[in-house]
C-alpha positions in Angstrom: 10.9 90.5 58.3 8.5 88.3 56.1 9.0 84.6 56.7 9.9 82.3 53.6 7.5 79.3 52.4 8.2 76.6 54.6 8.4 73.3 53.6 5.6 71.7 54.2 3.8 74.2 52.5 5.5 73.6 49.3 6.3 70.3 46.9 9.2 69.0 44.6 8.7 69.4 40.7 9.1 66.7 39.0 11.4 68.5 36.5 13.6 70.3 39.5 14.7 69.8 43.0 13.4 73.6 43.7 9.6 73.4 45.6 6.7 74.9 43.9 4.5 76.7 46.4 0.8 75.4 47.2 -1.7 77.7 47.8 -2.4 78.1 51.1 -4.0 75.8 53.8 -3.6 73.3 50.8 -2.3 69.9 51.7 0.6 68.9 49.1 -0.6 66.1 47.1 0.9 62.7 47.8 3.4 61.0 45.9 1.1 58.9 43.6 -1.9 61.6 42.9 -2.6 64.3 40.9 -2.8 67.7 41.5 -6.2 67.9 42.9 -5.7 65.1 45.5 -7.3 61.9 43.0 -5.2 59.0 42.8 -3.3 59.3 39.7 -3.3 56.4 36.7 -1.5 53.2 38.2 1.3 52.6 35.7 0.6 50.4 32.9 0.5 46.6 33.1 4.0 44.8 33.7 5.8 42.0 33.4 3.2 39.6 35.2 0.2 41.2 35.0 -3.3 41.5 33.3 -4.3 44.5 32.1 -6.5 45.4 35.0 -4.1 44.2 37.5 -5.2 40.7 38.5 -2.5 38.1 38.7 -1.6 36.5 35.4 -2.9 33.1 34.1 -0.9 30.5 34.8 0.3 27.6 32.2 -3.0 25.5 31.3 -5.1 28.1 31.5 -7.5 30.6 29.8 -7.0 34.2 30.2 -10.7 33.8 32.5 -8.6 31.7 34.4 -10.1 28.4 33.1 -8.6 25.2 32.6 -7.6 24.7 28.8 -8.0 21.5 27.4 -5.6 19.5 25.9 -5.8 17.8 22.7 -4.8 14.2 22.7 -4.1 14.1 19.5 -1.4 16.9 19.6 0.1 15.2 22.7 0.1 11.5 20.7 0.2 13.1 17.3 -2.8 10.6 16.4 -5.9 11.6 14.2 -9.2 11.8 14.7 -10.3 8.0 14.6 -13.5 8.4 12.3 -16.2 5.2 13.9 -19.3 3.5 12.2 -21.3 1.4 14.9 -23.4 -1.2 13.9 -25.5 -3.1 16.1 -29.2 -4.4 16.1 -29.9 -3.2 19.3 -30.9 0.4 20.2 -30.3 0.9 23.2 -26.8 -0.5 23.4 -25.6 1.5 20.0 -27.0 5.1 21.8 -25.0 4.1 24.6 -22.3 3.5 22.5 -22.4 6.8 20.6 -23.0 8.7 23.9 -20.1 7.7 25.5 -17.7 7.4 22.8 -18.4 10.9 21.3 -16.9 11.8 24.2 -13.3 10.0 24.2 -10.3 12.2 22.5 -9.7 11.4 18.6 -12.9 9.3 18.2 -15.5 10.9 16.0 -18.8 8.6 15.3 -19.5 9.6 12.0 -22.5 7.2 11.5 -25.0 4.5 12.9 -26.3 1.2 11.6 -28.9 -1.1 12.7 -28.0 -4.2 10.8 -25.1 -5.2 8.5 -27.1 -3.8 5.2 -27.0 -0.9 6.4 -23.3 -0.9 7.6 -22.0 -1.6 4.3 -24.0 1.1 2.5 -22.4 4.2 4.8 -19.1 2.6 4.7 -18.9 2.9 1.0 -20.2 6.2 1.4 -18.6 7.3 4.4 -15.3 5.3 4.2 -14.9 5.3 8.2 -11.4 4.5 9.7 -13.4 1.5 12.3 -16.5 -0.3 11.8 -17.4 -1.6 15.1 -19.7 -4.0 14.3 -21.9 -7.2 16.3 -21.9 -10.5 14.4 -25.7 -11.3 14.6 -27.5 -8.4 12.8 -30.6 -9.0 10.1 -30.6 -9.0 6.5 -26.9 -9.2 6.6 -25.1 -10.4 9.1 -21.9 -8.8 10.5 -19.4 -11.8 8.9 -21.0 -11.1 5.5 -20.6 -7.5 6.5 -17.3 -7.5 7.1 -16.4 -9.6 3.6 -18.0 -7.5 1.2 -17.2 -4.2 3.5 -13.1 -5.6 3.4 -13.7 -5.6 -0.7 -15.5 -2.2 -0.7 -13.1 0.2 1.3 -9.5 -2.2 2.3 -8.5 0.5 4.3 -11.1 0.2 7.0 -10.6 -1.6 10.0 -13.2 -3.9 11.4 -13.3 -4.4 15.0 -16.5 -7.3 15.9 -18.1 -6.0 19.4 -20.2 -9.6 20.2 -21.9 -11.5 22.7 -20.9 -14.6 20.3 -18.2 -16.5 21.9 -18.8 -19.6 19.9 -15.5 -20.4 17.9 -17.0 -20.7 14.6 -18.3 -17.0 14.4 -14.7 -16.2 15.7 -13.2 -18.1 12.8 -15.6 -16.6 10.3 -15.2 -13.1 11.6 -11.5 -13.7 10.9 -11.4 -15.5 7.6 -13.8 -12.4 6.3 -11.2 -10.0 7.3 -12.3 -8.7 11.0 -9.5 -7.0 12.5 -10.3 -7.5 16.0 -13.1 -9.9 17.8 -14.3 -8.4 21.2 -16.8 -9.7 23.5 -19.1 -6.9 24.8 -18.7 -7.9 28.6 -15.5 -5.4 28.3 -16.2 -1.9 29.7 -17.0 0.9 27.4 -13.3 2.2 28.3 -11.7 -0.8 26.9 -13.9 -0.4 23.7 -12.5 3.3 23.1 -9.0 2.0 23.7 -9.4 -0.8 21.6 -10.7 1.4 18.9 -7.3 3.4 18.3 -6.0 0.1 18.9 -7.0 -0.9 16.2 -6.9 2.1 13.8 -3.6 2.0 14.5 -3.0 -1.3 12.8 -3.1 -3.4 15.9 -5.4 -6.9 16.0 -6.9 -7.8 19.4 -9.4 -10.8 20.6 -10.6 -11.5 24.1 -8.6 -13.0 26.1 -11.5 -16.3 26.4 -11.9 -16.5 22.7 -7.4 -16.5 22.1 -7.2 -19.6 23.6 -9.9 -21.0 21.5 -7.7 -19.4 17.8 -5.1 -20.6 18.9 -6.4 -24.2 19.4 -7.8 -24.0 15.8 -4.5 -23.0 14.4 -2.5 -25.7 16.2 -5.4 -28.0 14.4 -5.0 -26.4 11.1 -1.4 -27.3 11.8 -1.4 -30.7 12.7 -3.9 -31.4 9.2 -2.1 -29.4 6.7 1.4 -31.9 8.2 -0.7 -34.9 7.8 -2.0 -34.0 4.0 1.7 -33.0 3.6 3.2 -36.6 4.8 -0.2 -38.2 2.7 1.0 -36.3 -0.5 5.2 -36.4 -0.1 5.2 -39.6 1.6 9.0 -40.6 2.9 11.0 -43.0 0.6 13.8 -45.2 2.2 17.2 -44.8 1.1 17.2 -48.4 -1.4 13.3 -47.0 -3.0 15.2 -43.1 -3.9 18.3 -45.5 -4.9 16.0 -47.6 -7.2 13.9 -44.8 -8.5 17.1 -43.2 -9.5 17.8 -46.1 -11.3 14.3 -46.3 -13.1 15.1 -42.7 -14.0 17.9 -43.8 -16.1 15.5 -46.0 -18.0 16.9 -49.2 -16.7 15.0 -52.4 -16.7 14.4 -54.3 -13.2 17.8 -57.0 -14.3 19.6 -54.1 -14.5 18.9 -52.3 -11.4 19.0 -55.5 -9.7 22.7 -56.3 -11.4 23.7 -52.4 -10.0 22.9 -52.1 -6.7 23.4 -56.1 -6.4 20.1 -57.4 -5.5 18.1 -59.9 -6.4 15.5 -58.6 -9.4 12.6 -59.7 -7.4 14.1 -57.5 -4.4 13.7 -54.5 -7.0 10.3 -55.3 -8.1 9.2 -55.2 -4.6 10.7 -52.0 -4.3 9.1 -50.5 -7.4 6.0 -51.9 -6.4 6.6 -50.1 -2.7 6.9 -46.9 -4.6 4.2 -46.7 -6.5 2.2 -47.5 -3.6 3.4 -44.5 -1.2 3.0 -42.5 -4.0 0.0 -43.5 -5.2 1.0 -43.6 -8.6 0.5 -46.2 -11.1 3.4 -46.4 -13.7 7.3 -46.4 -13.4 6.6 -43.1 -15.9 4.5 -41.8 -13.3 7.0 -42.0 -10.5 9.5 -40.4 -12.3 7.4 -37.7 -13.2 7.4 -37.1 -9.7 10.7 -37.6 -8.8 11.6 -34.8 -10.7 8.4 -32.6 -9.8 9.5 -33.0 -6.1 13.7 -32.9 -6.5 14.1 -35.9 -5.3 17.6 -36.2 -7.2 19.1 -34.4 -10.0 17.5 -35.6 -13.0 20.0 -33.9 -15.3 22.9 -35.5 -13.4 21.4 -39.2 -13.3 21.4 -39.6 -17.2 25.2 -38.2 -17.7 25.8 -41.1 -15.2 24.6 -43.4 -17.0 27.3 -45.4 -19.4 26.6 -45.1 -23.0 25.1 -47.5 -24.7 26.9 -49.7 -28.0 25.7 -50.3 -31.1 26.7 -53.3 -33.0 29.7 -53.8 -34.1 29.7 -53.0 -37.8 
């Protein structure tokens, strides 16, 4: 009796539990392999993995693997700050354009050598910063600033000096400079400054603060002074006598109202005209009612009506 197929010599179908015979002395190809004994197709890529196998890229990064950089303007939601540097010197504007072209959302569009120059790209260019140095030839950056303020309003100008005398400070201001830096900052702090200041913000070295705000406290001080020099202060009797002149009354009768003597009044008339430096009764009435001293309107119906003679 003919033995069966054993098992060995047989493997399952894919299709059927039955075995399908091998020819024989033929090893049964492995789970995983084809017919002839090559490693069969791997399945195709999962969940997880590449297409080739090798583990998946992870958040950040490139399908190479790489690190993918992220846009600081889609993390801030800023724009691109478009830049015009002007400065007389060479070597300190390449630097400037060198580093800076390398910052997140700043973009030097153009460079200028002195403050002619400066205005002439900004009207063509229309940059969102002009970063600018105060002494420059042909124009200088003040002068710059002014007519580049009139020429394109929406630009911001941020001064980048070694001037830290008050007067180019003030200047730089008055002509509409948005910021005034002194260039002993790091290049860092001139990038930041930069959206800084295309963002509306107004910054000054710390050194050259003190020295505004001195200035304004000045400014101050004068514009009280011209203040008490034009509206000088009237006692309560000098308002009580100019309302009285108001009404058109003589000095006897002021004097017989308010119960004084009439050379007490004509002191007091003469007081007024004095502090205001006026040189007519007319004159300080004038002003009276220029200033609101008293109600005008309210002082004649006080006044008793006058008789004519008895027919």
């Amino acid at each position: 009796m003919t033995d069966g197929p054993r098992p060995s010599d047989s493997v399952a179908s894919p299709r059927s539990n039955s075995p399908v015979p091998t020819a024989p002395g033929t090893t049964p190809a492995a789970p995983g392999t084809s017919a002839r004994g090559s490693t069969a197709p791997a399945p195709g890529p999962g969940p997880g993995s590449t297409a080739r196998g090798s583990t998946p890229p992870t958040p950040g990064t490139t399908a190479r693997g790489s690190t993918e950089r992220t846009s600081t303007a889609h993390l801030s939601g800023a724009d691109t700050v478009r830049v015009l540097i002007a400065d007389d010197q060479a070597v300190f504007r390449r630097g400037l354009f060198v580093v800076l072209s390398t910052e997140d959302n700043i973009e030097v569009v153009a460079e200028a050598e002195n403050g002619e120059e400066a205005i002439a790209k900004t009207e063509e260019l229309a940059p969102d910063v002009v970063l600018m140095d105060v002494r420059m030839p042909r124009v200088n950056g003040i002068e710059a600033a002014r007519q580049i303020r009139e020429i394109s309003p929406s630009t911001k100008i941020l001064m980048l000096t070694v001037s830290d005398e008050e007067d180019d400070l003030y200047q730089a201001i008055k002509a509409g400079a948005n910021g005034y830096l002194l260039k002993e900052i790091s290049v860092e702090e001139v990038a930041d400054a930069i959206r800084a200041v295309a963002q509306g913000q107004s910054l000054i070295s710390p050194s050259m603060a003190s020295k505004l705000l001195n200035e304004f406290n000045s400014l101050a001080r004068r514009a009280e002074e011209r203040d008490q020099y034009l509206a000088p202060r009237l006692t309560s009797r000098e308002l009580d006598v100019l309302r009285q002149v108001a009404r058109g009354m003589s000095n006897r009768e002021i004097a017989d109202t308010l119960f004084i003597s009439e050379n007490t009044v004509k002191n007091h008339v003469r007081n007024i005209l004095e502090k205001l430096h006026l040189h007519s009764r007319m004159e300080a009435v004038m002003y009276a009612m220029r200033e609101r001293l008293f109600d005008i309107r309210a002082t004649d119906e006080s006044r008793p009506a006058t008789r004519g003679p008895a027919a």
